[in-house]
Backbone as a printed PyTorch tensor [residue, N CA C, xyz], in Angstrom:
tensor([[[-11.1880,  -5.2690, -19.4040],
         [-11.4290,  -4.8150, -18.0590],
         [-10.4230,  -3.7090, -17.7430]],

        [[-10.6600,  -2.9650, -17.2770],
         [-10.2780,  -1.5260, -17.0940],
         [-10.2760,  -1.3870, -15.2780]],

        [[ -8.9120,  -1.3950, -15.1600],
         [ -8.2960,  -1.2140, -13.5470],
         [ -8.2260,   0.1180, -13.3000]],

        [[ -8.6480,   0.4380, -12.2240],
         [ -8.2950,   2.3770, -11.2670],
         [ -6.9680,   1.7950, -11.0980]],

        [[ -5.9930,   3.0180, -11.1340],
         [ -4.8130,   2.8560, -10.8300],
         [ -4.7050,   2.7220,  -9.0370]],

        [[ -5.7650,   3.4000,  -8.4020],
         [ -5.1770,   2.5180,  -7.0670],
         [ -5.6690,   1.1880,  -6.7590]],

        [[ -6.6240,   0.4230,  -7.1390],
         [ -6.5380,  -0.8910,  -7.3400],
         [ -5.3910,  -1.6260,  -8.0570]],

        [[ -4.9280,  -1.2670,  -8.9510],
         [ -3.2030,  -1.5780,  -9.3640],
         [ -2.1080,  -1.1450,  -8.3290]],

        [[ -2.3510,  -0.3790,  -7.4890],
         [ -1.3900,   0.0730,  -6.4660],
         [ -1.5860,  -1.0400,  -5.4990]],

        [[ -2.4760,  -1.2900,  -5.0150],
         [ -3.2100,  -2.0470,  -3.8520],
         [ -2.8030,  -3.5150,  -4.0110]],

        [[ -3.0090,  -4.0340,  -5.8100],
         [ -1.9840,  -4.9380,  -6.0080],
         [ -0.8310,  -5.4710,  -6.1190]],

        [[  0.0160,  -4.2190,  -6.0760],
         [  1.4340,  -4.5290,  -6.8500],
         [  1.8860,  -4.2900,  -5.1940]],

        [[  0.9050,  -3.6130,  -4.5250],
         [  1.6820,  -3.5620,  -3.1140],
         [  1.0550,  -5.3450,  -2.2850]],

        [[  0.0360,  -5.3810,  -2.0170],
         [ -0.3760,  -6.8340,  -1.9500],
         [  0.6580,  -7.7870,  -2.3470]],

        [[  1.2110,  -7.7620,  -3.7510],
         [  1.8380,  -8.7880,  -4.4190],
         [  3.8200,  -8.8510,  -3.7910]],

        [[  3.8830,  -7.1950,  -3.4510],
         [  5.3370,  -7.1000,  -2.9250],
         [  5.5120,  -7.5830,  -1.5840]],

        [[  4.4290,  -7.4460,  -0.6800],
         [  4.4350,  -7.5590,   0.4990],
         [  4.2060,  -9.5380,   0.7820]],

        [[  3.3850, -10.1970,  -0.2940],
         [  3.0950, -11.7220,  -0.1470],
         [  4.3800, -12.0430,  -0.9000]],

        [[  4.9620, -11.4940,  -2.1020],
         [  6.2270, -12.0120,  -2.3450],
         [  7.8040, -12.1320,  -1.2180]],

        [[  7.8360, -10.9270,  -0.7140],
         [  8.4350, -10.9860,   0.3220],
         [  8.7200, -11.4150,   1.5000]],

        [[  7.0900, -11.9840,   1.7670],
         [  6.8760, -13.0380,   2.8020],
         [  7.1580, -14.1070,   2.8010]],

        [[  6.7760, -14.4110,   1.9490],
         [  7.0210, -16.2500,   1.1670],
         [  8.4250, -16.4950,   0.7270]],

        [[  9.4310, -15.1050,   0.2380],
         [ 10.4190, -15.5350,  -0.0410],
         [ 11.3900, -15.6650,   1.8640]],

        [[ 11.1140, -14.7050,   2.6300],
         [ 11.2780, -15.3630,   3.7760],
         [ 10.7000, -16.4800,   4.7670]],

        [[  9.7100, -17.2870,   4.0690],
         [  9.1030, -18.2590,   5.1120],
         [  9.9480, -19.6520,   4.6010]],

        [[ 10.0770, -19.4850,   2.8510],
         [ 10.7570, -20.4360,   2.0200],
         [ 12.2210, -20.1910,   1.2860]],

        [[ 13.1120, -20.0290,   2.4810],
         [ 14.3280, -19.7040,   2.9490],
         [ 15.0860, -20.4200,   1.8100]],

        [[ 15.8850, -19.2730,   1.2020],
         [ 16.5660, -19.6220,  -0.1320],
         [ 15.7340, -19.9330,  -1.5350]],

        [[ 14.7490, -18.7300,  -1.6400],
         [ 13.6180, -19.3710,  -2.4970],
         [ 13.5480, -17.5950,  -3.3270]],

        [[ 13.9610, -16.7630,  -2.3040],
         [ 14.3530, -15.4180,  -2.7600],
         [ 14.5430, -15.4690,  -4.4870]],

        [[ 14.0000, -14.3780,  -5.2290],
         [ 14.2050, -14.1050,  -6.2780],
         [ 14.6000, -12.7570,  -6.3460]],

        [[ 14.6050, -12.0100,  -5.5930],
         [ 14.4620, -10.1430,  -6.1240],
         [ 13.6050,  -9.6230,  -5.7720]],

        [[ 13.3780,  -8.2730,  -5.7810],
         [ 12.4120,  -7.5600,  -4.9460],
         [ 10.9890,  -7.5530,  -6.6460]],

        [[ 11.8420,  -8.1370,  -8.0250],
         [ 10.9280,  -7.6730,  -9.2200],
         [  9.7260,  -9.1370,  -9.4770]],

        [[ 10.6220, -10.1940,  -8.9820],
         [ 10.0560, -11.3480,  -9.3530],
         [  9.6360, -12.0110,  -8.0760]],

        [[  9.9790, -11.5510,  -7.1500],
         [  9.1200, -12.0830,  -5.5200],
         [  7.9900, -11.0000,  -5.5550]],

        [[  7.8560,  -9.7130,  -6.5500],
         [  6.2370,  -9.5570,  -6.6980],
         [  5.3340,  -9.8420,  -7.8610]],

        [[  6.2560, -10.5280,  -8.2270],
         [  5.5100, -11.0360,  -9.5000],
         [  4.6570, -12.4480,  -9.0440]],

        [[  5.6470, -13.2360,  -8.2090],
         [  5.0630, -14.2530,  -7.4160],
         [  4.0690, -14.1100,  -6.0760]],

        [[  4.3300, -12.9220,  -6.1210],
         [  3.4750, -12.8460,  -4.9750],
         [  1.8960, -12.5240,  -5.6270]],

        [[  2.5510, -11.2050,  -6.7500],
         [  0.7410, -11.5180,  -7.5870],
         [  0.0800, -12.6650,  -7.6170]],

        [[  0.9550, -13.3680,  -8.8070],
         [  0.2810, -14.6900,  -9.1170],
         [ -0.0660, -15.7320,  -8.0510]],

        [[  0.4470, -15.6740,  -6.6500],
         [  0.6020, -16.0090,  -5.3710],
         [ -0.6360, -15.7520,  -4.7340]],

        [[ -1.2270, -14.5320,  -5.2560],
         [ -2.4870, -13.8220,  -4.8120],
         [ -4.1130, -14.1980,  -5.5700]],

        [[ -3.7000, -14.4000,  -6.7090],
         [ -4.4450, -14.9200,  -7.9120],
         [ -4.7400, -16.7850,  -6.9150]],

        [[ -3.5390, -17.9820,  -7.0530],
         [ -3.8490, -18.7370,  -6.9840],
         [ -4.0770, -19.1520,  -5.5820]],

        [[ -3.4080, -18.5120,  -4.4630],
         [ -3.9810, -18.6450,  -3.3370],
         [ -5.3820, -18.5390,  -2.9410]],

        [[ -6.2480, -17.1760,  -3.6960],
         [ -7.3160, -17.1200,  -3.3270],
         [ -8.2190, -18.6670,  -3.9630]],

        [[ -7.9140, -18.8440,  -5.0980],
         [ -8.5030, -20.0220,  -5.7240],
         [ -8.4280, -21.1740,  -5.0690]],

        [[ -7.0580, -21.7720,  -4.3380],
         [ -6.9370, -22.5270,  -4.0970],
         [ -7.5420, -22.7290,  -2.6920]],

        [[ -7.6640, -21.9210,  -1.6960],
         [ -8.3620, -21.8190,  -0.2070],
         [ -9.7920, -21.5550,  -0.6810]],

        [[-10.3180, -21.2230,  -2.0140],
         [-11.6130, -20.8960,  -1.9990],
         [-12.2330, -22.5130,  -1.9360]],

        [[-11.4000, -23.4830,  -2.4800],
         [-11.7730, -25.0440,  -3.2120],
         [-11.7570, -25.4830,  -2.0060]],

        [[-11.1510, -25.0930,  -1.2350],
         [-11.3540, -25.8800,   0.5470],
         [-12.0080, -25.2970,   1.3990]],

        [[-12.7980, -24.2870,   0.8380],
         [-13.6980, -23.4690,   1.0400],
         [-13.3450, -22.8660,   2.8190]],

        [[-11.6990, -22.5030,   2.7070],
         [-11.0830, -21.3630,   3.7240],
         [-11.6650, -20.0150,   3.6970]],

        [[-11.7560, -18.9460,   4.0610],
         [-12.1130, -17.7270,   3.8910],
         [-11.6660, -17.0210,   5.1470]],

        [[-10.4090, -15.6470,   4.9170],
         [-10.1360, -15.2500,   5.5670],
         [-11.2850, -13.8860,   6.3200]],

        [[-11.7190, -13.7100,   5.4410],
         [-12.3350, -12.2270,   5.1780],
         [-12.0600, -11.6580,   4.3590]],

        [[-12.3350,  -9.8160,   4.1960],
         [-12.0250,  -9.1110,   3.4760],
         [-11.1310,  -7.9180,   4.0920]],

        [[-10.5390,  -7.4130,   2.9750],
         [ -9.4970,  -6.4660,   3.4910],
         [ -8.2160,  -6.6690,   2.7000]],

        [[ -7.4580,  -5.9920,   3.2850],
         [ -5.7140,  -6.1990,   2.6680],
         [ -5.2460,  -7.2470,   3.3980]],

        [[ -5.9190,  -7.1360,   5.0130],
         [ -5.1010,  -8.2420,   5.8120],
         [ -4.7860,  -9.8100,   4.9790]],

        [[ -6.6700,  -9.8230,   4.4310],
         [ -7.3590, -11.1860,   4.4070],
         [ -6.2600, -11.4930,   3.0470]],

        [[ -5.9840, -10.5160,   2.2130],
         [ -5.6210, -10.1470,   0.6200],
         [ -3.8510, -10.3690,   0.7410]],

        [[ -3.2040, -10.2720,   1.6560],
         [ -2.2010, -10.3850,   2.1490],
         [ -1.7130, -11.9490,   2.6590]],

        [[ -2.0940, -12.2980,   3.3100],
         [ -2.6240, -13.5870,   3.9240],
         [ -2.8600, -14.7800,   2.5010]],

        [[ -3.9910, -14.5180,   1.9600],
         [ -4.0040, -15.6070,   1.1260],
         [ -2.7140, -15.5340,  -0.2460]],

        [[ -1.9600, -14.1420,  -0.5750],
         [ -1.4220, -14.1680,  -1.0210],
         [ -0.1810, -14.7070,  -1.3060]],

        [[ -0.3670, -14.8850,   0.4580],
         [  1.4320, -15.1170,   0.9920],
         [  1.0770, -16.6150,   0.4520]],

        [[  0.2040, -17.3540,   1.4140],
         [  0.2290, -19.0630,   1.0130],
         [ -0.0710, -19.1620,  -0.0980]],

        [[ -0.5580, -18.5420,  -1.6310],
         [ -0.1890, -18.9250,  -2.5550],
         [  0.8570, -18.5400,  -3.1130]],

        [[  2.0950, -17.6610,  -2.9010],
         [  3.4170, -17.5870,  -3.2380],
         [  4.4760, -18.5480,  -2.2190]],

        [[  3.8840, -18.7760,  -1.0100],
         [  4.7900, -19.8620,  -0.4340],
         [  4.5270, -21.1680,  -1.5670]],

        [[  3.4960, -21.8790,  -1.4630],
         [  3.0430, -22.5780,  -2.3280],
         [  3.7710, -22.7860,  -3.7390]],

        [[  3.9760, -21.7970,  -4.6190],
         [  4.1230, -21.6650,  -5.3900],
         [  5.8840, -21.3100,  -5.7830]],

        [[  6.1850, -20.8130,  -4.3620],
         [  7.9530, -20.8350,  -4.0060],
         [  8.6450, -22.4200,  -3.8590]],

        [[  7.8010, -22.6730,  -3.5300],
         [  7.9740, -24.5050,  -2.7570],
         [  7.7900, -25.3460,  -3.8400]],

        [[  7.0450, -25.0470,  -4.7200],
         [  6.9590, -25.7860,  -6.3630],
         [  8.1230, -25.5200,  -7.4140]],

        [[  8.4770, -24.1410,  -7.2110],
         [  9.3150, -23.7620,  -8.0470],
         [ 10.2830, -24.2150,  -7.3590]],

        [[ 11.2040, -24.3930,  -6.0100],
         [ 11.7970, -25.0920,  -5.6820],
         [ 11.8200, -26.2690,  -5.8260]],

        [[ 11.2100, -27.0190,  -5.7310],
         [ 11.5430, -28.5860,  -6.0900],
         [ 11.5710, -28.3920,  -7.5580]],

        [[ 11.3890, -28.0780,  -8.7100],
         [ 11.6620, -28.1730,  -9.7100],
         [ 12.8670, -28.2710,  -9.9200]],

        [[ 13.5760, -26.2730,  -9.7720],
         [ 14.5420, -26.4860, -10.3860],
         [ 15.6340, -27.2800,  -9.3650]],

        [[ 15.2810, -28.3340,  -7.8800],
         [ 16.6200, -29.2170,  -7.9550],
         [ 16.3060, -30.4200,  -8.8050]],

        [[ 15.4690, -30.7290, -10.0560],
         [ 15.2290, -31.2780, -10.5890],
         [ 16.1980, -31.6330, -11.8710]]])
């Protein structure tokens, strides 16, 4: 599969902006500006999956793309937290 580079823009900005969120909603969960968008991708990936199974739907857009991103990097901040006080 073959990405337009502004659909890769649209993501990596999506993914900086839900990483950044989540690392401020889940206070002390901060990683960096490289790996709070890395989480925020993958944040974006499993959020949408996971609100799709409870069949949530924000809409469409960046808003909607933003939004589900954040609660799957909070989500996914909050997992990785309890781990490592493990």
């Amino acid at each position: 599969m073959v990405y337009e580079p502004s659909s890769l823009l649209v993501l990596l900005l999506v993914g900086l902006i839900a990483g950044w969120l989540a690392g401020k909603i889940v206070r002390g969960a901060g990683f960096g500006i490289i790996a709070d968008m890395a989480i925020g991708i993958v944040g974006a990936f499993f959020g949408s999956w996971l609100l799709a199974r409870f069949g949530i739907f924000f809409g469409f857009g960046i808003i909607a793309a933003i939004i589900n991103a954040t609660i799957g990097a909070v989500i996914l901040l909050a997992i990785v937290k309890l781990i490592r006080r493990i």
